[in-house]
C-alpha positions in Angstrom: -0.3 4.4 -74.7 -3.2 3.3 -72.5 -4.8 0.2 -73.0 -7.8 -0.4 -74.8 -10.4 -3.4 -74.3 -10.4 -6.4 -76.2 -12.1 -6.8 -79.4 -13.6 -10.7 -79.5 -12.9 -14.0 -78.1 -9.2 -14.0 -78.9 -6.7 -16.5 -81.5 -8.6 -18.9 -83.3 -11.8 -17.5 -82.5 -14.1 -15.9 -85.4 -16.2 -13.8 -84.9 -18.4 -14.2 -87.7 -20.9 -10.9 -87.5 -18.4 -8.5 -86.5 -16.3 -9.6 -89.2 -19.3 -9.7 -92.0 -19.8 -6.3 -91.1 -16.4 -5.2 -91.4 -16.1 -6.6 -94.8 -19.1 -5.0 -96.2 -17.6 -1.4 -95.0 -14.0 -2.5 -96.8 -15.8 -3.8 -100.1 -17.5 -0.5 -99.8 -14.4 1.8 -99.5 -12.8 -0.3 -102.6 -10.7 -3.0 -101.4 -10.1 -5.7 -104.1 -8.2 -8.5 -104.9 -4.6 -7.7 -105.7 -4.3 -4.7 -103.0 -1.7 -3.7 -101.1 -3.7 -2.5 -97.8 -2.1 -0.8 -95.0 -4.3 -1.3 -91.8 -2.7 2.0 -89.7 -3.0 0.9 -86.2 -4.7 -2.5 -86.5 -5.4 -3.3 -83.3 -6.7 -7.1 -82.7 -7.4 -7.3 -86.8 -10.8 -6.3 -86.9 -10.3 -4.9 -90.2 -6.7 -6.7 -91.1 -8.2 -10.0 -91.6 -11.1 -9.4 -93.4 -8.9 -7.2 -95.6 -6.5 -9.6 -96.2 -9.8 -12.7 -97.2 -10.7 -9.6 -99.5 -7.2 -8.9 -101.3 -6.8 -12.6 -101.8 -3.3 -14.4 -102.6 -2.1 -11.8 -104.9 -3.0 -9.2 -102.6 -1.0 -8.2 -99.7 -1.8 -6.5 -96.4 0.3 -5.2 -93.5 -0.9 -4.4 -90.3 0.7 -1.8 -88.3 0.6 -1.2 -84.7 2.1 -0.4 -81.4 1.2 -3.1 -79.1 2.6 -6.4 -78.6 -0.2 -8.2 -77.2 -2.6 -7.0 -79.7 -0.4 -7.8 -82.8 0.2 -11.3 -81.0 -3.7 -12.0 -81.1 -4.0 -10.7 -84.5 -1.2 -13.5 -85.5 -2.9 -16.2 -83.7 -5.9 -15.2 -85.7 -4.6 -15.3 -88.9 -1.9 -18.5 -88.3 -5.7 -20.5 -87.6 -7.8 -18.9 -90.9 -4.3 -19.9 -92.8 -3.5 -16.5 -94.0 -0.3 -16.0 -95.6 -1.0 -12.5 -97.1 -0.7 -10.6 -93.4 2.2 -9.1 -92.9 2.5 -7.5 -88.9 4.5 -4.6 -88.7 5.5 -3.6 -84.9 6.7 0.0 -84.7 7.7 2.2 -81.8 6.8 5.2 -83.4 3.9 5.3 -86.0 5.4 8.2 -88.0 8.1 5.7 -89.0 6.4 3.4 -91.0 8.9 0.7 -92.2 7.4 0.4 -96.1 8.5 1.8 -99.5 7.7 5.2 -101.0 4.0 4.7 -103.2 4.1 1.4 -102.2 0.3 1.0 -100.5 -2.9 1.0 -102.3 -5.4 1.9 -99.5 -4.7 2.8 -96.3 -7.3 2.2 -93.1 -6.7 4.7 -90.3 -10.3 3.7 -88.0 -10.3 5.0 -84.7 -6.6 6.0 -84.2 -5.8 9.4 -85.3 -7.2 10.8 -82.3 -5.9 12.3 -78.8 -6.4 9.5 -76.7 -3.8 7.6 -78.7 -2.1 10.8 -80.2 -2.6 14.1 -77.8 -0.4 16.8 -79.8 -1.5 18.1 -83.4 2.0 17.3 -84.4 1.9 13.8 -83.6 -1.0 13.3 -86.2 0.6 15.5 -88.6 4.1 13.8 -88.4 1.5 10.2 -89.4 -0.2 11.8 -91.8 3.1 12.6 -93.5 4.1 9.0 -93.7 0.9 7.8 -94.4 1.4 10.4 -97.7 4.7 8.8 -98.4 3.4 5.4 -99.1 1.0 5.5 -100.3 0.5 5.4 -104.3 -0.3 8.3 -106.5 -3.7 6.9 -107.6 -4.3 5.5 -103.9 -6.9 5.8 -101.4 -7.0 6.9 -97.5 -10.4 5.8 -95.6 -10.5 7.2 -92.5 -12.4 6.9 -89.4 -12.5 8.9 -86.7 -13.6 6.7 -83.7 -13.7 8.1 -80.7 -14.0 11.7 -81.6 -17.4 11.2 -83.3 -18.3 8.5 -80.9 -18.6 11.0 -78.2 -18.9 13.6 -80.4 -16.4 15.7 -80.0 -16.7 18.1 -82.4 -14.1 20.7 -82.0 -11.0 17.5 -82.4 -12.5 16.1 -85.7 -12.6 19.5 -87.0 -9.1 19.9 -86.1 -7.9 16.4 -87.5 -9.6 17.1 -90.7 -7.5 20.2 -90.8 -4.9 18.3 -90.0 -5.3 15.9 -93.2 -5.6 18.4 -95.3 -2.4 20.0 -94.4 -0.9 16.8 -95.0 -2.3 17.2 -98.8 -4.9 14.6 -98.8 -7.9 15.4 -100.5 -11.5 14.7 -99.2 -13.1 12.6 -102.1 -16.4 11.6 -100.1 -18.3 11.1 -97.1 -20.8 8.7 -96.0 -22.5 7.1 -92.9 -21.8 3.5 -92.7 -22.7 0.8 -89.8 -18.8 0.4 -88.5 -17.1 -1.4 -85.6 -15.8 0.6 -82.3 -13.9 -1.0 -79.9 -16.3 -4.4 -80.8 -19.7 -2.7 -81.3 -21.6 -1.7 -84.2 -22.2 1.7 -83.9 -23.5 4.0 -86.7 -20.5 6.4 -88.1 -18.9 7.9 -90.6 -16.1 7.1 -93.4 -14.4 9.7 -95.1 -12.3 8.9 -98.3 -9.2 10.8 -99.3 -6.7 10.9 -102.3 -3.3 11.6 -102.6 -4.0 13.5 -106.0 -6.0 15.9 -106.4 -8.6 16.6 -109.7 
C-alpha cells in the first residue's frame, strides 16, 4: 500500500482543532456513550480517539488498519490521553476483519474505500461484505469518500456507491460537513447507511 503523509505532531501530541472538528462530525453521525465503533482503516487516530473520548468507559472502539507505523502512533496517542477503550486491530487483509458477527454499532470508513488504497471493485466489495457482517442489525455505516471527492472524481464515487449498495447497505442520508483529509479541513461529504432497510 503506498504511504500516505502524516496526520499531526505524532504520540503524545494533541492536536486540539483537528480533533474538535472531528468530534463535532462524529457527534453529528450519532456516536454516543456506550458504542461499539469500528474506525475501518484508522490511520494515525484522527477519528479513533476522539471516538473513543465520545463512547466513554462503557463504550468500546477498535481501530483497524494495515500499517504498523500508523497503528504504533495511534497507541502512543492514546497510552498518553489514558485511553483504555481503544482496542488496535492490525490486519493483513481488510476483508478479514477479526470481530464477531452484529457485533459493531457504527462503523467509520473516511477516506479509505477508494483505488489508491483498494484498485479492483472486488477488493471494496469483498470490505463491504465484512463491514455487513459486523455490524448490528439496527447499526450505522458513515462513510467518506476522501480522495475521490477531493479531486473529484466522479466516475469512482459513483462506482463505490454502487458498490455499497450491492453489499445491501442502504443510503439513509447525505450531508456536507467540514471533515479532515489527510490533516486539513476541507469541505465534504458524509453519507449514512443502514444495514436494514424501512
Amino acid at each position: 500500500m503506498p504511504p500516505r503523509r502524516a496526520v499531526d505532531g505524532g504520540p503524545g501530541r494533541r492536536n486540539t482543532g483537528l480533533e474538535e472538528r472531528a468530534s463535532r462530525v462524529l457527534r453529528g453521525v450519532g456516536v454516543r456513550e456506550g458504542q461499539t465503533v469500528l474506525d475501518f482503516g484508522c490511520g494515525e487516530g484522527t477519528y479513533a480517539i476522539p471516538a473513543a473520548r465520545l463512547v466513554g468507559n462503557e463504550g468500546l472502539v477498535y481501530a483497524l488498519d494495515q500499517d504498523r507505523a500508523k497503528l504504533a502512533e495511534l497507541r502512543g496517542k492514546s497510552e498518553a490521553a489514558r485511553l483504555e477503550n481503544i482496542r488496535i486491530v492490525r490486519v493483513i487483509d481488510r476483508a478479514s476483519i477479526p470481530l464477531a458477527d452484529e457485533s459493531v454499532d457504527l462503523i467509520l470508513l473516511y477516506d479509505v474505500l477508494h483505488s489508491w488504497y483498494h484498485p479492483h471493485s472486488q477488493q471494496r466489495e469483498d470490505i463491504l461484505h465484512a463491514l455487513y457482517r459486523v455490524l448490528r442489525p439496527e447499526g450505522l455505516l458513515s462513510f467518506y469518500p476522501g480522495d475521490p471527492e477531493v479531486f473529484q472524481h466522479r466516475t469512482e464515487l459513483a462506482a463505490i456507491h454502487r458498490e455499497i449498495a450491492r453489499a445491501h447497505f442502504c443510503l439513509q442520508s447525505t450531508h456536507a460537513e467540514t471533515l479532515i483529509h489527510e490533516g486539513k479541513v476541507v469541505a465534504g461529504h458524509l453519507f449514512s447507511f443502514a444495514k436494514t432497510c424501512n
